[in-house]
C-alpha positions as CSV (number, residue, x, y, z in Angstrom):
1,X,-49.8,-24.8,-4.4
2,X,-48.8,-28.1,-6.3
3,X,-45.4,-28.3,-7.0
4,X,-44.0,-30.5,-9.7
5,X,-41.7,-33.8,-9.0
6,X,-38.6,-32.0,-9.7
7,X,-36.3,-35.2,-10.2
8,X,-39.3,-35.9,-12.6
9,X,-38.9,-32.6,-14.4
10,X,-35.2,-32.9,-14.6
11,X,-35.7,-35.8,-16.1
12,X,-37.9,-33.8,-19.1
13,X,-36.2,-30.7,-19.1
14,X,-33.2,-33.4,-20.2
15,X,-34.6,-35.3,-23.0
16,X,-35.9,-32.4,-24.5
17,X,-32.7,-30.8,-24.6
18,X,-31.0,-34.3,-26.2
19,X,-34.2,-34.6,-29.1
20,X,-33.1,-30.9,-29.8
21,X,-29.4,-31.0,-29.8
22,X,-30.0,-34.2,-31.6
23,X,-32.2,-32.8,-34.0
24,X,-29.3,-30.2,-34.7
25,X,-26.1,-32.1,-34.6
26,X,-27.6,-35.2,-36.6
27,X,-29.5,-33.0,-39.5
28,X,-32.7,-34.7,-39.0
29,X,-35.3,-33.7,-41.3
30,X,-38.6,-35.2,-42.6
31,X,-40.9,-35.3,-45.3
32,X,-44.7,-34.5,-45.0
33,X,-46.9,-37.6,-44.6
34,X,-43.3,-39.4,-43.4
35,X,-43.7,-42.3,-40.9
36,X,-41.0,-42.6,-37.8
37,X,-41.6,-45.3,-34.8
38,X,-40.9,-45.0,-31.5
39,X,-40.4,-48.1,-29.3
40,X,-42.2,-49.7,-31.8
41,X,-45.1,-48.0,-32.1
42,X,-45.5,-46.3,-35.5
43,X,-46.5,-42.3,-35.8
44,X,-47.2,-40.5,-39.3
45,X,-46.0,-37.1,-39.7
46,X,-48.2,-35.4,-42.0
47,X,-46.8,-31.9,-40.7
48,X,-43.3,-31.8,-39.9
49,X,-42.6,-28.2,-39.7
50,X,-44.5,-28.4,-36.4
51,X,-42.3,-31.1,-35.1
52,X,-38.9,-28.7,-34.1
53,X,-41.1,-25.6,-32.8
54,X,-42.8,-28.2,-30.3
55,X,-39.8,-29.4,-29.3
56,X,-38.7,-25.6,-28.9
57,X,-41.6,-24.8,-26.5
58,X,-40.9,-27.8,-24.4
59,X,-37.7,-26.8,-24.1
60,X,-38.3,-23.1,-23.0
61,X,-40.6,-24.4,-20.8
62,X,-38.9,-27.2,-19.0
63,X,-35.5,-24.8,-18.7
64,X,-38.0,-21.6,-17.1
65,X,-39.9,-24.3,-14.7
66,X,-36.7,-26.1,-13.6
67,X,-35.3,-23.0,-12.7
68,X,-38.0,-22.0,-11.0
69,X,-38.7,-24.8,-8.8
70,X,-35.1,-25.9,-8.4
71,X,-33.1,-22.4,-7.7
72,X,-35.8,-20.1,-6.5
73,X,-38.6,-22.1,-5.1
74,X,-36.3,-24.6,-3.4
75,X,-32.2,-24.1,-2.0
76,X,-30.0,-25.8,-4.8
77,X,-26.9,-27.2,-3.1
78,X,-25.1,-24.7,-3.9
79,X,-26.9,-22.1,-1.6
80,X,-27.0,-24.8,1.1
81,X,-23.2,-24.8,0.9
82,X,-22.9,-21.2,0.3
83,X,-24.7,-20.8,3.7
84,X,-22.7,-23.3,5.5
85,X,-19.3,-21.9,4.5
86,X,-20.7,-18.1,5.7
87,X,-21.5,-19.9,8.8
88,X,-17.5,-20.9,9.2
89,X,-14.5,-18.9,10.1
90,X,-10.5,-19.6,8.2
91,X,-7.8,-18.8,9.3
92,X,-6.1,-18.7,6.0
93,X,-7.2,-15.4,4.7
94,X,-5.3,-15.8,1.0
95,X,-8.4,-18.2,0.3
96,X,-10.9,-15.9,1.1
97,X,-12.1,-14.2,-1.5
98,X,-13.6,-10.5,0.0
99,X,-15.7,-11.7,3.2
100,X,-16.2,-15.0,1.0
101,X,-14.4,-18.3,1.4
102,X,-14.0,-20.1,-1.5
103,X,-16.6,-23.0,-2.4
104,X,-14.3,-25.5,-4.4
105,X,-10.8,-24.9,-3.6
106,X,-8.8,-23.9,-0.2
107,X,-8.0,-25.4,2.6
108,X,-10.4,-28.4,4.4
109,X,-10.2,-26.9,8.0
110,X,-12.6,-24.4,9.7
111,X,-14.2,-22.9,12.8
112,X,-18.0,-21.8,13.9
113,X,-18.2,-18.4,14.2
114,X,-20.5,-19.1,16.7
115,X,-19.1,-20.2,19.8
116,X,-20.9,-20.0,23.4
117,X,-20.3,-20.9,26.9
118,X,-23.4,-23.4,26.8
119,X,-21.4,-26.6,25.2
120,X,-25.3,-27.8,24.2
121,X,-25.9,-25.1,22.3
122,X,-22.9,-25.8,19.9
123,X,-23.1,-29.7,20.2
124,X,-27.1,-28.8,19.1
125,X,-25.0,-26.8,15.9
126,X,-22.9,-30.0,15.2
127,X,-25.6,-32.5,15.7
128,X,-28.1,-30.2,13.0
129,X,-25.0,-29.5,10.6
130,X,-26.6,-29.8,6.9
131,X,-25.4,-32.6,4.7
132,X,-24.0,-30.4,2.4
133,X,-20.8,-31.4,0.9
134,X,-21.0,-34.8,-0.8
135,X,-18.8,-38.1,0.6
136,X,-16.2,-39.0,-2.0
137,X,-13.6,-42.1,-1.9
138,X,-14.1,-42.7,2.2
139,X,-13.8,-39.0,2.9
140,X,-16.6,-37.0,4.5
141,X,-17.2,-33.2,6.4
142,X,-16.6,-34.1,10.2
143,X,-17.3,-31.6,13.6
144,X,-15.8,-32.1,16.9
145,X,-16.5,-30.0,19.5
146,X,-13.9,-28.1,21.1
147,X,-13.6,-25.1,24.1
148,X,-11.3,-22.6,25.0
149,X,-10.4,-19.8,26.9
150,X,-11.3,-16.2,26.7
151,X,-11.6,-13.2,28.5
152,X,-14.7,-10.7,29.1
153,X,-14.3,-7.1,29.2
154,X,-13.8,-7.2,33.4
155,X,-11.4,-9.3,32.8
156,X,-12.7,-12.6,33.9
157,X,-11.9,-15.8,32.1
158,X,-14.3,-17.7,31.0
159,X,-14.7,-21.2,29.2
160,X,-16.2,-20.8,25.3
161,X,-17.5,-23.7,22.9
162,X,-17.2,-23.7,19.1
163,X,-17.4,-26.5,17.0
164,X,-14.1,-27.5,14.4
165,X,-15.1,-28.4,11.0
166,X,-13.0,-30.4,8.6
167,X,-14.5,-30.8,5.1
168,X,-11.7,-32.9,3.1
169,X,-10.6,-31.4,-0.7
170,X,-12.2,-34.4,-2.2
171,X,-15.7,-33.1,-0.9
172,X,-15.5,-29.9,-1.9
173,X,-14.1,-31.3,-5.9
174,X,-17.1,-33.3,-5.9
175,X,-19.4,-30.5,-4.8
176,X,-18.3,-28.6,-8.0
177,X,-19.7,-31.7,-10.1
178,X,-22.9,-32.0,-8.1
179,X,-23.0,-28.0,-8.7
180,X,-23.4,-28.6,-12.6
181,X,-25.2,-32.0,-12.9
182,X,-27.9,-30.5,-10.8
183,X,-28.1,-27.1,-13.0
184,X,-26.9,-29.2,-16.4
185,X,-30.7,-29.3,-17.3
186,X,-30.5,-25.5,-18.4
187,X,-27.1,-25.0,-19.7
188,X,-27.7,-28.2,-22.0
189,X,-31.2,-26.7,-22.9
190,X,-29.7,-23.1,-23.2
191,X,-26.8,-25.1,-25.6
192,X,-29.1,-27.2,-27.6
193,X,-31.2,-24.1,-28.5
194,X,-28.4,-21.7,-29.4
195,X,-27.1,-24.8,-31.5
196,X,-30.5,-25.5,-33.3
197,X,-31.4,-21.5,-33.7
198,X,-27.5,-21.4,-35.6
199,X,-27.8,-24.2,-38.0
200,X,-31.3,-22.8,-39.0
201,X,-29.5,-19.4,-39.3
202,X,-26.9,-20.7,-41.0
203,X,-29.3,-22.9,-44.0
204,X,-31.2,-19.3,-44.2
205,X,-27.6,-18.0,-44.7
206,X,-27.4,-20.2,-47.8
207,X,-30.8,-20.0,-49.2
């Protein structure tokens, strides 16, 4: 199956919804057999009422086919973080919210859950740890290896590996950004529609 350039469809699913909301806010209208130009090549319009339902189906369609490829085709950083942060232990249980810890806000230090007495199979964890949180202003998510002791049920003690993992505040901030410019093609879509549908509610009102 061909998949779509999504940066490419991004970029589409965004100027649609700008021409709309556009459209909208700015009270375009035009005449039949009106002329406009578009870096500088000139276009008669001999059919205008055409012009905002095209715009309408591009929009629909560039909102239903970024979702598609971008949240359920392919991992949106939000679920890569998600599944990092289920991956991690905290010790400070008032920023967890039910088995959850909190993807914005909290603290900035963690623990694998997974620990083992094979050190490579945790340095193998640090070494393949997603770049999931964004660096921000010098700071970035960091992992050091660390071991400690424990018991097993006879009673022997035993040397276990885990891995720490520090993800500064500013990281997880800018993670909530990333969060809605990557989705922002459908809420501005889903905002310049509901805006446009309104207005032509609104001059029906009034008719």
């Amino acid at each position: 199956m061909l998949e779509p350039d999504l940066e490419k469809l991004r970029r589409f699913s965004l100027t649609v919804a700008l021409l709309i909301l556009t459209y909208s806010v700015a009270g375009i209208s035009l005449e039949p057999n009106s002329g406009i130009s578009i870096i500088g090549l000139a276009f008669k319009v001999s059919q205008p009422d055409w012009l905002p339902i095209g715009l309408i189906v591009a929009s629909i369609y560039g909102t239903i086919s970024f979702y598609y490829y971008g949240f359920l085709l392919k991992k949106s950083p939000y679920r890569v973080r998600r599944g990092v942060l289920d991956g991690l232990y905290c010790f400070e249980r008032p920023y967890i919210t039910g088995k959850k810890i909190r993807m914005y806000f909290g603290p900035t230090d963690f623990e694998t859950r997974l620990s083992a007495e094979d050190p490579s199979k945790i340095q193998q964890y640090v070494d393949s740890f997603p770049d999931a949180f964004p660096k921000f202003a010098g700071a970035s998510p960091s992992l050091q290896l660390q071991q400690e002791q424990a018991q097993t049920t006879q009673g022997k003690s035993v040397t276990t590996y885990s891995a720490k993992v520090i993800i500064p505040i500013r990281c997880r901030l800018l993670a909530a950004f990333q969060d809605f410019d990557y989705s922002l093609p459908i809420w501005l879509n889903l905002g310049s529609l509901a805006i446009f549908f309104l207005q032509a509610w609104m001059r029906g009102g009034h008719t």
